[in-house]
Short mmCIF file of the C-alpha atoms (twelve columns), coordinates in Angstrom:
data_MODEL
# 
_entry.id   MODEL 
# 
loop_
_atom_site.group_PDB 
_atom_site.id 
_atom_site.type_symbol 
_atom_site.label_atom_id 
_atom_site.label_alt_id 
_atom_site.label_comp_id 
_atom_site.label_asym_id 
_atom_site.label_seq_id 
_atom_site.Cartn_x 
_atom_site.Cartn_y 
_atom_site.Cartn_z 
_atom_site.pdbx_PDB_model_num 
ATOM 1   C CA . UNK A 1   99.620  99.769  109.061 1 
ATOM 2   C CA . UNK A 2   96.332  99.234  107.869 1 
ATOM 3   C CA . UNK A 3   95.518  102.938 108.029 1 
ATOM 4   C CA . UNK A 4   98.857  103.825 106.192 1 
ATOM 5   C CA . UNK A 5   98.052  101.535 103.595 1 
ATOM 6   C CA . UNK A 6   94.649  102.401 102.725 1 
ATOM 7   C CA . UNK A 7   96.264  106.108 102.570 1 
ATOM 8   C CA . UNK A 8   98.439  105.527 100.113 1 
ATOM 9   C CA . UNK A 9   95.576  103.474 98.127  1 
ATOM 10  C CA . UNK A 10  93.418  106.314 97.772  1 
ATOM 11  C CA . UNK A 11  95.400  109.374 96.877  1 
ATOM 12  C CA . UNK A 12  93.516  111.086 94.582  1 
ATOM 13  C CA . UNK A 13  95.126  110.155 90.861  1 
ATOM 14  C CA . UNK A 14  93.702  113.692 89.527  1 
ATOM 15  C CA . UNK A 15  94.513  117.029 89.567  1 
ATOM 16  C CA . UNK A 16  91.543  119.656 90.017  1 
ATOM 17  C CA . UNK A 17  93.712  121.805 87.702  1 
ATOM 18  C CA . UNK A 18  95.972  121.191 84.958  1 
ATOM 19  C CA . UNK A 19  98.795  124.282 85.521  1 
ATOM 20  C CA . UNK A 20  101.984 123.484 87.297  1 
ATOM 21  C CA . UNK A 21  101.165 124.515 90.088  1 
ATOM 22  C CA . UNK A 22  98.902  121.452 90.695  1 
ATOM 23  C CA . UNK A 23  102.129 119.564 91.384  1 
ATOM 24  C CA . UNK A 24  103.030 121.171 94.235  1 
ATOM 25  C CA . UNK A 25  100.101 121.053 95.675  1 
ATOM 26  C CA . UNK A 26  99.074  117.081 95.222  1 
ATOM 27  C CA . UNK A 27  100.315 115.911 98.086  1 
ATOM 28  C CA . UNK A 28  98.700  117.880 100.692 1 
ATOM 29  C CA . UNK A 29  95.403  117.694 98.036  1 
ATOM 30  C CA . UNK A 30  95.524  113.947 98.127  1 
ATOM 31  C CA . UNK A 31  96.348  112.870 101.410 1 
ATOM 32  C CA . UNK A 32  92.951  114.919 102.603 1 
ATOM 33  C CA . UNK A 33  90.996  113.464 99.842  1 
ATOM 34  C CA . UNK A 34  92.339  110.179 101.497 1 
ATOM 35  C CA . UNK A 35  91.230  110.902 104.678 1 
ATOM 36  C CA . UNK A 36  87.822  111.975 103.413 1 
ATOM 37  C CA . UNK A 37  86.963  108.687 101.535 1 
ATOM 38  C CA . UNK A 38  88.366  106.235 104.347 1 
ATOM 39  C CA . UNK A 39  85.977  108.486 106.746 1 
ATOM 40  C CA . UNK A 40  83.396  106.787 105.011 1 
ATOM 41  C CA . UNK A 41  84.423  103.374 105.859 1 
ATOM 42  C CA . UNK A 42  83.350  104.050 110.183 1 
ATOM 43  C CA . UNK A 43  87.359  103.611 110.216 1 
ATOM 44  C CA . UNK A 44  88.834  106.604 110.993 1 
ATOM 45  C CA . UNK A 45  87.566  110.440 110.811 1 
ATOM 46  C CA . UNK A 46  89.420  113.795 109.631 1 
ATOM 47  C CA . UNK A 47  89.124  116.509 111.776 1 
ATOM 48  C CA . UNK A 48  89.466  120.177 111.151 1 
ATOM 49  C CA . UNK A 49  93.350  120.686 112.556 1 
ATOM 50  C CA . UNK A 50  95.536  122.071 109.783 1 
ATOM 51  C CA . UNK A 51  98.658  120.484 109.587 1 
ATOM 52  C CA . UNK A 52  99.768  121.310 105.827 1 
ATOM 53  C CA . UNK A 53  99.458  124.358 104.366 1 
ATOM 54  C CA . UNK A 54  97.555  124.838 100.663 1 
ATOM 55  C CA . UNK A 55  99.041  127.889 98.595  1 
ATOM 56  C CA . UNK A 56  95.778  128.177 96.531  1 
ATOM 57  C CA . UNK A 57  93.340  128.893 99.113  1 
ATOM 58  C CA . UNK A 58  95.128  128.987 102.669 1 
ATOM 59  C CA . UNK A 59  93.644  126.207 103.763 1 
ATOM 60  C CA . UNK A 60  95.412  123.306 105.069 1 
ATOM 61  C CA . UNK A 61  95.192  119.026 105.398 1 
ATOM 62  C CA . UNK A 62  92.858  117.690 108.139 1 
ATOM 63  C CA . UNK A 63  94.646  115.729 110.318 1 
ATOM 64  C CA . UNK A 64  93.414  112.112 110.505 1 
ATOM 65  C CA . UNK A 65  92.734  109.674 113.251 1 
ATOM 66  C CA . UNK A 66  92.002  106.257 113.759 1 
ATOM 67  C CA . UNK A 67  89.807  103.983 116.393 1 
ATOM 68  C CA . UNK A 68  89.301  100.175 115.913 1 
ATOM 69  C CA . UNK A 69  86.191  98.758  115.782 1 
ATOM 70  C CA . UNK A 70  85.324  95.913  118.371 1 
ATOM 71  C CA . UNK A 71  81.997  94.603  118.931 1 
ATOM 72  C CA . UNK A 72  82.446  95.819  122.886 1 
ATOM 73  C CA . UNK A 73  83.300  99.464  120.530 1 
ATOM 74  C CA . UNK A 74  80.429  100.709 118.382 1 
ATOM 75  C CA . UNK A 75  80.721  103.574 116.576 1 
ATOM 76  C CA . UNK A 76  78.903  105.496 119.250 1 
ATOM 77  C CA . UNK A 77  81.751  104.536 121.592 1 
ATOM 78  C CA . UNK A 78  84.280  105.610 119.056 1 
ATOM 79  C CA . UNK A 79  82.709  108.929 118.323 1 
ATOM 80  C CA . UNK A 80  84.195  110.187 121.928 1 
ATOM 81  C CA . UNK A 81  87.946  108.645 121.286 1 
ATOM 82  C CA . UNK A 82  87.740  110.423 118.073 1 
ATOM 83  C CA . UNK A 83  86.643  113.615 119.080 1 
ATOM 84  C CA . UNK A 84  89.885  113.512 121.720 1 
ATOM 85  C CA . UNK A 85  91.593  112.179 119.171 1 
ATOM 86  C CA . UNK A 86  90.493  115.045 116.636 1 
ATOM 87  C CA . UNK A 87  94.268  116.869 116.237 1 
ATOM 88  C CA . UNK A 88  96.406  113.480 115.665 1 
ATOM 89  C CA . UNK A 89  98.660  113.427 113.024 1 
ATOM 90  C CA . UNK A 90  98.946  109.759 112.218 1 
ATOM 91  C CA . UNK A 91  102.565 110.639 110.414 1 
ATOM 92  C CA . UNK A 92  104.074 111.844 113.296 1 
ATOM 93  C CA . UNK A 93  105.456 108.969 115.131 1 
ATOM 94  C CA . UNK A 94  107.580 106.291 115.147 1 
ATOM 95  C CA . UNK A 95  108.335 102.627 114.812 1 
ATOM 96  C CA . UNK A 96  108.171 99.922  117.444 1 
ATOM 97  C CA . UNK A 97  107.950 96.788  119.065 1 
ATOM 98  C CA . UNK A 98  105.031 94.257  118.624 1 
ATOM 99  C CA . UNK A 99  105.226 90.823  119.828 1 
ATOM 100 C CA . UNK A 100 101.437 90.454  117.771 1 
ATOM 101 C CA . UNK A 101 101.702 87.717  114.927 1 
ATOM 102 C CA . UNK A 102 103.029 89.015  111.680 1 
ATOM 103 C CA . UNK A 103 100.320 90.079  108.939 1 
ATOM 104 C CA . UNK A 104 102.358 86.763  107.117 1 
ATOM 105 C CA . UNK A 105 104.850 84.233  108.284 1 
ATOM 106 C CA . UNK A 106 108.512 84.453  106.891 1 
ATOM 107 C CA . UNK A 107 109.074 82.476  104.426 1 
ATOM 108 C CA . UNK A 108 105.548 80.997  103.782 1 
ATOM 109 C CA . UNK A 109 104.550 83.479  100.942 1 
ATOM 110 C CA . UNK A 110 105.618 82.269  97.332  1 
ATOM 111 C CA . UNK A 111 105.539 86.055  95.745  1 
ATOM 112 C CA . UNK A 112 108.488 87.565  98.019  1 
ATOM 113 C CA . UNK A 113 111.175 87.993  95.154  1 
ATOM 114 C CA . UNK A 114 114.421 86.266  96.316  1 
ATOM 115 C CA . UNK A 115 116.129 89.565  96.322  1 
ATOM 116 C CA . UNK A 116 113.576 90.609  98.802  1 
ATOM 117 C CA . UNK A 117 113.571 87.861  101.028 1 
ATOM 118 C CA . UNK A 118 115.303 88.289  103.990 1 
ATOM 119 C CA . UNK A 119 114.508 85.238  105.170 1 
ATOM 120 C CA . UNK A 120 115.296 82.732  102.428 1 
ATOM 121 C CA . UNK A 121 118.469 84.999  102.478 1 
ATOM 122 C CA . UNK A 122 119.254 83.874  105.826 1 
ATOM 123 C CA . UNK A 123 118.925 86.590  108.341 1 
ATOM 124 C CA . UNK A 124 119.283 85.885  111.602 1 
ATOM 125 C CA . UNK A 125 117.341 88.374  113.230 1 
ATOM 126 C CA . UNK A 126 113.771 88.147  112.908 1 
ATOM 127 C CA . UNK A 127 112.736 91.408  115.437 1 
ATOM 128 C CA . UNK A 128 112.288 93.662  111.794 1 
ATOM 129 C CA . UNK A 129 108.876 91.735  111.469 1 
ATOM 130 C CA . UNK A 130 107.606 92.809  115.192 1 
ATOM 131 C CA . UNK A 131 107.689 96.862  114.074 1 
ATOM 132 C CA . UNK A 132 104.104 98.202  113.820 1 
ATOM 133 C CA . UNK A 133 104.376 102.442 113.129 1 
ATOM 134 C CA . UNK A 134 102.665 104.079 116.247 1 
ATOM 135 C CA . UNK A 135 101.673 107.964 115.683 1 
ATOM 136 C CA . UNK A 136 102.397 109.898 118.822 1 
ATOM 137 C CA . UNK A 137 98.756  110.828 119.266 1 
ATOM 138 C CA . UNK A 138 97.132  107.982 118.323 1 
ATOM 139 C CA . UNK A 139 96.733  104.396 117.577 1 
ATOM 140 C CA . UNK A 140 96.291  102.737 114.275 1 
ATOM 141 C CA . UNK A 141 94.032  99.679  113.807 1 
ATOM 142 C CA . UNK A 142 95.659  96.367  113.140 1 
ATOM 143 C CA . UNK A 143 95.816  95.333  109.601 1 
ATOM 144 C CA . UNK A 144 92.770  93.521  108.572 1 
ATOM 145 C CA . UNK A 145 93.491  91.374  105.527 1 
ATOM 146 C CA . UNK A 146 89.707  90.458  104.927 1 
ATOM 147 C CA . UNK A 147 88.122  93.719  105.747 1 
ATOM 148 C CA . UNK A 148 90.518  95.101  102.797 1 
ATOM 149 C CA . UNK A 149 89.706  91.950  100.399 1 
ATOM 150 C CA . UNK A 150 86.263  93.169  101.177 1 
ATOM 151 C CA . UNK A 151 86.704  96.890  100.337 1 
ATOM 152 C CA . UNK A 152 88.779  95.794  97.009  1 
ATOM 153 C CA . UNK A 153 85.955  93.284  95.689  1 
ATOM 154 C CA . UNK A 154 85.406  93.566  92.142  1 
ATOM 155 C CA . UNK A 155 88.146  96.151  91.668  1 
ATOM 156 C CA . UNK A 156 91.735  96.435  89.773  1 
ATOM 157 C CA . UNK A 157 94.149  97.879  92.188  1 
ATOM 158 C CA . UNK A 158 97.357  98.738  90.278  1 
ATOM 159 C CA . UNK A 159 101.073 99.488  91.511  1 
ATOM 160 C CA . UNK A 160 103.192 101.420 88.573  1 
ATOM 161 C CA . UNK A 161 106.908 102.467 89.725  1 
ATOM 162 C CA . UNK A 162 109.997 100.872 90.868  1 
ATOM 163 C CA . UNK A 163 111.119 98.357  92.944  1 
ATOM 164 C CA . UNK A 164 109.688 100.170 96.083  1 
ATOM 165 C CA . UNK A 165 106.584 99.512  94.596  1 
ATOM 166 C CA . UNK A 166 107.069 95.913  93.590  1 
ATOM 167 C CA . UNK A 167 108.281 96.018  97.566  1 
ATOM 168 C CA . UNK A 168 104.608 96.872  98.624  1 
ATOM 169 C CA . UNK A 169 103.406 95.018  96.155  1 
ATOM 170 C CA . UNK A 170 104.551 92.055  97.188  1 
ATOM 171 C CA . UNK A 171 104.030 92.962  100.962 1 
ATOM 172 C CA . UNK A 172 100.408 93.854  100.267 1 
ATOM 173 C CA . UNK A 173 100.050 90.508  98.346  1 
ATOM 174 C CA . UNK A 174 101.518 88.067  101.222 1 
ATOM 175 C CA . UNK A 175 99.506  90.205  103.527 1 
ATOM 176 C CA . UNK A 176 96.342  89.368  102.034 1 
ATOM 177 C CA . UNK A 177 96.845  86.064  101.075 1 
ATOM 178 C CA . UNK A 178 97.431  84.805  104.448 1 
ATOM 179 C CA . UNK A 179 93.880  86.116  105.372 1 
ATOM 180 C CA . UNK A 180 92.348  83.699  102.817 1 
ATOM 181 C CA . UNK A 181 90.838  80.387  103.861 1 
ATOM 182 C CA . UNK A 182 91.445  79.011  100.370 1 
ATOM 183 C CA . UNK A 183 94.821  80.024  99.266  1 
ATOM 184 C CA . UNK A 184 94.415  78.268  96.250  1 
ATOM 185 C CA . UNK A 185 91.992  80.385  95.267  1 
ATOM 186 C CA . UNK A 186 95.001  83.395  94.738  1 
ATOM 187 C CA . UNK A 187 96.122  82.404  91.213  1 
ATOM 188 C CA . UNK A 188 98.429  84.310  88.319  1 
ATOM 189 C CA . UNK A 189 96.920  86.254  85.883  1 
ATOM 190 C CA . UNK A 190 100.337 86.631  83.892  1 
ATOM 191 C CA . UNK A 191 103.570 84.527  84.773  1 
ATOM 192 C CA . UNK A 192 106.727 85.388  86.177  1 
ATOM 193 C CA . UNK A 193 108.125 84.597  82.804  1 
ATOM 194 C CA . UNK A 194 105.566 87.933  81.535  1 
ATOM 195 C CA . UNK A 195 107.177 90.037  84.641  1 
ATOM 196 C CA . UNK A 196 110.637 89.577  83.384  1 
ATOM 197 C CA . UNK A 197 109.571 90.254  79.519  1 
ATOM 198 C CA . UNK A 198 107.248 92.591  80.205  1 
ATOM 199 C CA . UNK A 199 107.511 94.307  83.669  1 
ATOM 200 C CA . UNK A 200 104.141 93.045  84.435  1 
ATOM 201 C CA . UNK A 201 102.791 90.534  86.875  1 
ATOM 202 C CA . UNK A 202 98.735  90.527  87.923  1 
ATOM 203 C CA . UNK A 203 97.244  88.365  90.861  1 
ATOM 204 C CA . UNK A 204 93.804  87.669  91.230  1 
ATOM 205 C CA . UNK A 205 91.587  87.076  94.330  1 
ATOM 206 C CA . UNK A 206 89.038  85.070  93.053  1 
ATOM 207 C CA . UNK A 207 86.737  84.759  95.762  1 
ATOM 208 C CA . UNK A 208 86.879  88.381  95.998  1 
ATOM 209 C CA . UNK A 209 86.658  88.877  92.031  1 
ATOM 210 C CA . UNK A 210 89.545  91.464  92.292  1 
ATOM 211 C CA . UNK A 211 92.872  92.574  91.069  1 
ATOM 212 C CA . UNK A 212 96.256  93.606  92.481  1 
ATOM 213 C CA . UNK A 213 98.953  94.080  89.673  1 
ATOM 214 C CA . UNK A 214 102.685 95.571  89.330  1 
ATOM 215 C CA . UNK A 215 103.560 97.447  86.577  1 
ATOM 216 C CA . UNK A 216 107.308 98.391  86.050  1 
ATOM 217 C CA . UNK A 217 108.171 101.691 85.329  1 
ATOM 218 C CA . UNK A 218 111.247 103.018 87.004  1 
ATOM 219 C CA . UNK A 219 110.613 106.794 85.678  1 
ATOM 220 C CA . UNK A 220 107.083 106.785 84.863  1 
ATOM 221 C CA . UNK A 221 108.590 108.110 81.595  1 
ATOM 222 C CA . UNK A 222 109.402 106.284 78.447  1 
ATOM 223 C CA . UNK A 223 112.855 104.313 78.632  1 
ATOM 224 C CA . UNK A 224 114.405 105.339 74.640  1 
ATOM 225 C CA . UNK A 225 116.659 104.225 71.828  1 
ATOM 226 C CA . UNK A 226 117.580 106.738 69.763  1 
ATOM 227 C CA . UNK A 227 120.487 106.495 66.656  1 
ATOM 228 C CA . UNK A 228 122.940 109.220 66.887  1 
ATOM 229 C CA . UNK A 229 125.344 110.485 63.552  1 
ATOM 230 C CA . UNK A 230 127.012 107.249 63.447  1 
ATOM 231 C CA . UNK A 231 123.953 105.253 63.320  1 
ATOM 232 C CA . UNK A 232 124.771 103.573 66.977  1 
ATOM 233 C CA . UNK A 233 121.731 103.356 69.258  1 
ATOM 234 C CA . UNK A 234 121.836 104.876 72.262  1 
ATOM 235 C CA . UNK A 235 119.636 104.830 75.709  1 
ATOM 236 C CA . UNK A 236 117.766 107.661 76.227  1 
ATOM 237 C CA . UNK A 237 114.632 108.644 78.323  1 
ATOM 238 C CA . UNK A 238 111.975 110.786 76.922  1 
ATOM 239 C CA . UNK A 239 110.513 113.256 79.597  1 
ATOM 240 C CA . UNK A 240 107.621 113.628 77.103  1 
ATOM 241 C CA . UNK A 241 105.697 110.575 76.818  1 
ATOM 242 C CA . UNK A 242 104.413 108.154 79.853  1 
ATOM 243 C CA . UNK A 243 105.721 104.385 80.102  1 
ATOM 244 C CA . UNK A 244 102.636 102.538 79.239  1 
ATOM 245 C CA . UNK A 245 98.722  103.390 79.971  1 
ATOM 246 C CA . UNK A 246 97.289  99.649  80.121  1 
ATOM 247 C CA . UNK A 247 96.152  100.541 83.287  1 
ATOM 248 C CA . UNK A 248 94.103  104.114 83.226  1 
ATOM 249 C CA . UNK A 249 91.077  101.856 83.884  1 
ATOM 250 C CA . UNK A 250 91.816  100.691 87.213  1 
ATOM 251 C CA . UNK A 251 89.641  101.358 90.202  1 
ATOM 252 C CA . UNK A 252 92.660  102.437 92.296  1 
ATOM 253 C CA . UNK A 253 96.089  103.344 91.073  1 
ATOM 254 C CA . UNK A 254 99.309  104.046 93.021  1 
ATOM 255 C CA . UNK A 255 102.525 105.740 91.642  1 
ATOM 256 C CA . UNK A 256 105.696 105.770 92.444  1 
ATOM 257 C CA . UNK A 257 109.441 107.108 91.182  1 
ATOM 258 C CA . UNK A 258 112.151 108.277 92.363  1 
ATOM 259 C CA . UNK A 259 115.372 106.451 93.488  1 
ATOM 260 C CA . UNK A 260 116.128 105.671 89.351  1 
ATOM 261 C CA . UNK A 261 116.954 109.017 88.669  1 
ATOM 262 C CA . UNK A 262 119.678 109.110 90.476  1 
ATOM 263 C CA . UNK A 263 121.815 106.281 88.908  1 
ATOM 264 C CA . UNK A 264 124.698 107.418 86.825  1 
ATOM 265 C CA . UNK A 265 123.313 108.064 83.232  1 
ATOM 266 C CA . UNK A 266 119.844 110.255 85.057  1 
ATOM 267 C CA . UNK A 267 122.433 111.959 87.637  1 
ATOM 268 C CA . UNK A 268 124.850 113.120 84.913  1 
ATOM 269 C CA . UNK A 269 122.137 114.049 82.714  1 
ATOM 270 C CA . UNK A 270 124.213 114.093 79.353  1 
ATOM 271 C CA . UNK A 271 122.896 113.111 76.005  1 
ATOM 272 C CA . UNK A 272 120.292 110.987 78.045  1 
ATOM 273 C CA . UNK A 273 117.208 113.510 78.124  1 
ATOM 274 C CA . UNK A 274 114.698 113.077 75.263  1 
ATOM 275 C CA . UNK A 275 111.859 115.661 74.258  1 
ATOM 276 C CA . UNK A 276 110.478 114.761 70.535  1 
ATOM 277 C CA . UNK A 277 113.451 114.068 68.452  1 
ATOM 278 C CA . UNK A 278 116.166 116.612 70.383  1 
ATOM 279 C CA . UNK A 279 117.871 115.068 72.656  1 
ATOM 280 C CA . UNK A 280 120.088 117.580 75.034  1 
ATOM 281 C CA . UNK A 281 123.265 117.756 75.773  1 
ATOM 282 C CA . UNK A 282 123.042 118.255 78.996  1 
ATOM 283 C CA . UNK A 283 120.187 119.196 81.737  1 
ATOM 284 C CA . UNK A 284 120.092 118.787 85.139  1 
ATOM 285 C CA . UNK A 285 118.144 116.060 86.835  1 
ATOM 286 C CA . UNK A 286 116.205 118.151 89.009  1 
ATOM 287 C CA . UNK A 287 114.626 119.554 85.836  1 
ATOM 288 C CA . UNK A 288 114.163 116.366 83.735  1 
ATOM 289 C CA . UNK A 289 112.378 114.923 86.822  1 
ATOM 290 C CA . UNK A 290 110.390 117.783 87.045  1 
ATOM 291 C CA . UNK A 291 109.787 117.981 83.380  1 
ATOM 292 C CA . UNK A 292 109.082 113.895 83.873  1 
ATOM 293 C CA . UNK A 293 106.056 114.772 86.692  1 
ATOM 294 C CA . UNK A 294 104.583 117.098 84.505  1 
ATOM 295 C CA . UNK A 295 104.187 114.760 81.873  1 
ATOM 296 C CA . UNK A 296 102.599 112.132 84.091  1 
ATOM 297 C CA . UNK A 297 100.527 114.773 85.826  1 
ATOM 298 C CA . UNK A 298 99.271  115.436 82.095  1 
ATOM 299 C CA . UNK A 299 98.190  112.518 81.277  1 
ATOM 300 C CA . UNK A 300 96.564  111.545 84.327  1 
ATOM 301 C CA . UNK A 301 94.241  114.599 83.858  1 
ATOM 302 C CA . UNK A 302 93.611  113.534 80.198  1 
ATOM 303 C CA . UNK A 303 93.356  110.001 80.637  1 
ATOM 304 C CA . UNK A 304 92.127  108.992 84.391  1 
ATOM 305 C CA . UNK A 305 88.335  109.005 84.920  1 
ATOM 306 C CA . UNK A 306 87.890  110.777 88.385  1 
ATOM 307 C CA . UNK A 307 84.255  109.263 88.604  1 
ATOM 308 C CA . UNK A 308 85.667  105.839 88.555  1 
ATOM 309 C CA . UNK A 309 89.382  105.648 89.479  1 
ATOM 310 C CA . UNK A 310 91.192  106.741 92.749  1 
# 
């Protein structure tokens, strides 16, 4: 998990290019960038083996592997698991078993919301917190809650999406807290009370001088009021303009959106879709969502220092 997580932490929150076609292509961009930058950490390596395929110049993503560092397993050592290693594809795989001790106990973490807790929520079976993902070809170091605080010293690392991200959010939080020897030294930034008025809730490591805050933003768009003829305000969401930038600073930034646009007023797509003061009649949500990405994917290139921010 700890490779999985780190992958999602550094996709790449630029485009190289600004066209539309830079959308299709981000994932298979990003993911290699990821594997490129956590090569430098002596954790894992990407190898040559193509295993996406990139429209704009025919090459493809490196597949990535993994090999855990031990003191009885230097580097050296790991060069040769590696190198057999060299074609895994650490997202083919599956889930299983693990009778290893959770990354945090059930129940013992205060920043699990109560809808997310299975535990306070009273299920019975406790095998969902043995699953570790195994690739096929592979195997993924263990979670390493220090190593991590270590990497994310002195940095802002920023969730912005939906309650999927709030999920890892949370997960990521527990995770880490339970490496700390001081737990006391994890404190609130903003409140719970902030979260519910303003969708925003920031923890801080300070031992570690860094970061880790949720943002809410269900569409990465603007959520809208709009009066119609009869002066009655109406909900609308405008495809032009991004939900908040407080965050275009941070040192690592991950998106998310998705499973909001298909809730009754996004999936019926009438009289909901804003761009400047016209609001449409109807449109399909396939195209607002697309129309939704590009605006993000905008202002990320106008507004996200590549130099600085993953």
């Amino acid at each position: 998990m700890f490779l999985l997580l780190l992958s999602l932490f550094f996709l790449s929150t630029s485009f190289n290019q600004r066209s539309p076609t830079a959308l299709a292509l981000a994932l298979a961009t990003r993911l290699r960038f990821a594997a490129d930058y956590i090569a430098s950490f002596t954790s894992v390596s990407s190898s040559n083996t193509c295993i996406v395929s990139d429209v704009r110049s025919n090459c493809t993503l490196s597949s990535v592997t993994a090999v855990e560092r031990t003191p009885g397993n230097s580097l050296e050592d790991g060069n040769d698991v590696i190198k057999d290693l060299s074609s895994c594809d650490i997202f083919n795989g599956n889930w299983v078993l693990d009778d290893s001790r959770p990354a945090y106990i059930p129940g013992s973490c205060p920043y699990v919301d109560d809808s997310f807790n299975c535990f306070k929520n009273g299920r019975v079976d406790f095998s969902y917190v043995r699953y570790r993902w195994k690739p096929f070809d592979c195997q993924i170091p263990r979670f390493n809650g220090r190593k991590m605080l270590e990497m994310l010293r002195g940095k802002r690392l920023v969730f912005v999406g939906d309650s999927l991200n709030r999920n890892m959010w949370e997960s990521l939080v527990c995770s880490l807290r339970e490496s700390l020897k001081d737990k006391r030294s994890l404190f609130e930034v903003s409140t719970r009370n902030e979260y519910r008025t303003q969708g925003f809730f920031s923890l801080r490591f300070q031992d570690y001088q860094c970061t880790i805050d949720f943002i809410k933003s269900p569409f990465l768009v603007q959520e809208w009021k709009i009066s119609d003829k009869s002066e009655i305000r109406r909900e609308t969401l405008r495809l032009d303009m991004i939900q908040g930038s407080k965050y275009s600073d941070a040192d690592i930034i991950v998106f998310n959106t998705g499973h909001w646009w298909t809730h009754q007023k996004t999936g019926k797509g009438k009289n909901y879709f804003q761009e400047g003061s016209h609001v449409y009649d109807r449109m399909e949500v396939k195209e607002a969502f697309t129309k939704a990405l590009k605006t993000w994917a905008q202002w990320v290139d106008s507004n996200i220092d590549r130099k600085h921010t993953r």
